[in-house]
N, C-alpha and C positions, 0 to 999 in steps of 0.2 A: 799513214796518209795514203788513199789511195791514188795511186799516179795519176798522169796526166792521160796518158792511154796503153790501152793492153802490152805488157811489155814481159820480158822473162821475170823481172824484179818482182811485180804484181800477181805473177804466177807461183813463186816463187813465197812471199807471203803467205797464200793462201793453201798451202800443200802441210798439213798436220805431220809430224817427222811418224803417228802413227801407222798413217797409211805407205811413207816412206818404206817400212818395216815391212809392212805386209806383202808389197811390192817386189821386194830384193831381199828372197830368203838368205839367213844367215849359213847356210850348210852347204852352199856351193857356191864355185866362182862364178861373182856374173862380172859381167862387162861394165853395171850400172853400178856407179860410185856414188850415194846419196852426198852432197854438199849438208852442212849445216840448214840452210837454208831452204832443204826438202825438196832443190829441184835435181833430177837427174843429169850426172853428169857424164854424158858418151866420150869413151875413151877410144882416141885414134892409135891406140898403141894396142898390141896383140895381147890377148892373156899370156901370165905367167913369165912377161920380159922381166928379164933380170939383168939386162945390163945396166952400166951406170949411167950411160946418156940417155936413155929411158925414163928410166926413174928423174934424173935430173930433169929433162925436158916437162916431165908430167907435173914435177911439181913447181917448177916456172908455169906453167898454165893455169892451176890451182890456185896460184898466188895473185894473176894478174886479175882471176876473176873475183878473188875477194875485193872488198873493199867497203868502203861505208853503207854499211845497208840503208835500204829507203826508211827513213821514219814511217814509224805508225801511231797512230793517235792512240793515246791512251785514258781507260775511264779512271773516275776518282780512285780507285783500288789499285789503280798502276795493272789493270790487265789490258791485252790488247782490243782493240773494239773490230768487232766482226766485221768481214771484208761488203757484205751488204749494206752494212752501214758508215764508212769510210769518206768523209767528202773530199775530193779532187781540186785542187789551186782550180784547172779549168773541165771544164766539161768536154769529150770529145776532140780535146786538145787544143781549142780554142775559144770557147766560151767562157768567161770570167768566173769563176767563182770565189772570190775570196774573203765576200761575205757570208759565208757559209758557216757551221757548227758541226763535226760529225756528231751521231747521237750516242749519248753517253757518256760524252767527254765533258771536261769541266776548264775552259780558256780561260788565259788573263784576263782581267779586266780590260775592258777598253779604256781611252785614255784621250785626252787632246791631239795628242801626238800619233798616235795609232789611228784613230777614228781620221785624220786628216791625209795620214800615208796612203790609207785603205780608197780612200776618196778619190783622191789623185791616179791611183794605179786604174780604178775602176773606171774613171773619166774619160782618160785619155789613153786607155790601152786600146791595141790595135783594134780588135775586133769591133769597139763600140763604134768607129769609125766606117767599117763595113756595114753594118746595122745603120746608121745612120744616114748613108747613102743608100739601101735600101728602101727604107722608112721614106725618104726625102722623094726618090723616084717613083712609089706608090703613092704619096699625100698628090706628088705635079700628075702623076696619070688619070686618077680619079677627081682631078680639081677640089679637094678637102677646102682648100680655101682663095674661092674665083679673086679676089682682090690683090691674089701674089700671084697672078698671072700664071702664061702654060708657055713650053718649051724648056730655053736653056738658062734665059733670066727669070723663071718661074720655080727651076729647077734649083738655082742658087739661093732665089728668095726661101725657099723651103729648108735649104740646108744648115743655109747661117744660122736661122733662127733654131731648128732643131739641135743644134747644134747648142747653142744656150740654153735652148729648154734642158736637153740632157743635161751637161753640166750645173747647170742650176742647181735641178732635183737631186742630183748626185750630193753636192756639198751640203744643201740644206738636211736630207732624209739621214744623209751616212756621215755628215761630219759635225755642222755647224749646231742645230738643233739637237741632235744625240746627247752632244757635248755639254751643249747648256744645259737639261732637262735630266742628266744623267742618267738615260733611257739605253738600253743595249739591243739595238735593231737589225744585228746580225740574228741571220736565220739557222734554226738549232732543228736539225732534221731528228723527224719523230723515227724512221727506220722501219718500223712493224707495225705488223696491224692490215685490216684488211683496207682494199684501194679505196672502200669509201669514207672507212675512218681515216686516212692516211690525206684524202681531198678535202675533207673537210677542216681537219688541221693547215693543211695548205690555208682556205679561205681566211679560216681565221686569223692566220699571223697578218693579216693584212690593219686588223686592229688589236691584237695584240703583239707587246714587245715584254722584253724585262728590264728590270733594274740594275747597277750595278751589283747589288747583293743578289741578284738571282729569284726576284719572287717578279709575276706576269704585272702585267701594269699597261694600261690603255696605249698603243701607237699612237701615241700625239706626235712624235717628231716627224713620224713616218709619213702619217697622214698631213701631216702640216704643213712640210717639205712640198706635199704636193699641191696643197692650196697654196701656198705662198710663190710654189713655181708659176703658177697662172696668173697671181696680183702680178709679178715681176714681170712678168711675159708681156704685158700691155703696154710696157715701155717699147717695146721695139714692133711690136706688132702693129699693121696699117689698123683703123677703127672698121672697117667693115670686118675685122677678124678677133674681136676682144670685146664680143657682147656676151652677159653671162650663156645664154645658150651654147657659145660657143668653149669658152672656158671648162662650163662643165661637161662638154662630151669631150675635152683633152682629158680633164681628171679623172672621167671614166677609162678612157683607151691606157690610162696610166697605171691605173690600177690593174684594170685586164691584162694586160701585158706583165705585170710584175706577177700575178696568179701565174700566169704560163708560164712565166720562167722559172717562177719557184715550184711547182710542178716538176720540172723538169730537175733541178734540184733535189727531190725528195726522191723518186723515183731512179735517177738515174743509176745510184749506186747500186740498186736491188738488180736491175736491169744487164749492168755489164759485168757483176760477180754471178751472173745465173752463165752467160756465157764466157767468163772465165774458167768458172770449172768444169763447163765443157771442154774447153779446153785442155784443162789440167788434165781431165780423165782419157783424151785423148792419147795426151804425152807419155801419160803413164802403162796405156796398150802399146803404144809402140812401144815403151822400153822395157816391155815385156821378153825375156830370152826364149 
């Protein structure tokens, strides 16, 4: 799995124990201690110490850095799936991802139970609450809808209700409908290919989902999730803001918006493993002797 953000662990990952080798020739002492793990490990102690607190000390430091390595996704064949194509819990370290797929891999089934945890964590994690204040303070700035009023009570009017539309859409698309319809509306990143077959994929998961066996099948929950969040919306919404014209330019912005993030979804992993191994290749000039 690829981490939440750039860390030694996910460098670490991505370092082949080949290029380790070719790094730190075997014919002479270097200072560079390859780990398991293929990151280099700078030794604060002199070459050639041969005392016993030395040694003792070195391998107290060895040991504390072991420890449970990061899981990594694996594809049906039990190999590891390549660090471009690795999906992250969040994006950037705060963006939600955890309806995501990395590409190649083969997940559990979804489940009642699953589909309703994933719902809940998505709803009400931090960030959707930042977004949502966001979202709420552009609809009161551009007046989106003059009968919820402008300022501070125009500001709340916009909140609360955004605030149910999110949540709504959330349960309905990712828990309720899924469940019933046994539809799997987690996004399964394609990974390669070029950016316009890679966009286009994008659009289309917008109507395509799969099944729990794994074959494509029409986004009815997805899609439905979002029309039924707009019938429901008219309960709490004033009537000058819940005529179909208005209803269907929210189901458009809903949809737009979920292109854009799931864009960013697809994309991101290609994006932060191109500079990770810059990275990498960096680390490895410097620990060059």
């Amino acid at each position: 799995m690829l981490p939440d953000a750039p860390s030694q662990v996910l460098i670490a990952s991505s370092i082949r124990p080949e290029i380790a080798e070719e790094a730190s020739p075997a014919s002479s002492s270097s200072r560079t201690d390859w780990t398991d793990a293929g990151v280099p490990e700078l030794s604060f102690y002199p070459d050639r110490q041969d005392s016993a607190e030395a040694k003792a000390a070195k391998a107290s430091d060895k040991k504390k850095k072991q420890g449970t390595p990061y899981p990594v996704d694996l594809d049906a064949n039990g190999n590891p799936i390549p660090l471009e194509q690795q999906q992250p819990k969040r994006i950037l370290g705060f963006m939600p991802n955890f309806r995501s797929v990395s590409a190649g891999t083969v997940p559990p089934k979804p489940s009642w139970g699953t589909n309703f945890k994933v719902a809940s964590h998505q709803a009400f994690d931090y960030s959707s609450f930042l977004f949502l204040g966001i979202t709420s303070l552009s609809a009161e700035g551009i007046n989106s809808h003059p009968v919820l009023g402008k300022g501070v009570d125009g500001f709340w009017a916009y909140t609360w209700r955004g605030f149910l539309d999110k949540t709504d859409g959330t349960y309905l698309s990712a828990f309720a409908l899924p469940s019933l319809l046994h539809e799997d509306t987690r996004y399964y990143g394609l990974g390669h290919g070029t950016i316009f077959r890679r966009s286009l994929y994008v659009i289309s998961r917008q109507a395509v989902a799969r099944t729990y066996s794994g074959r494509e099948t029409p986004n009815i929950a997805g899609l439905g999730g979002k029309v039924l969040t707009q019938v429901v919306s008219r309960t709490y919404y004033p009537a000058g803001a819940t005529d179909f014209g208005t209803l269907a330019t929210k189901f458009g912005y809903s949809v737009m918006r979920d292109v854009a993030f799931t864009s960013i979804r697809e994309f991101y992993p290609t994006i932060a493993a191109h500079y990770i191994r810059k990275h990498r290749q960096k680390m490895l000039q410097q620990a060059q002797p």
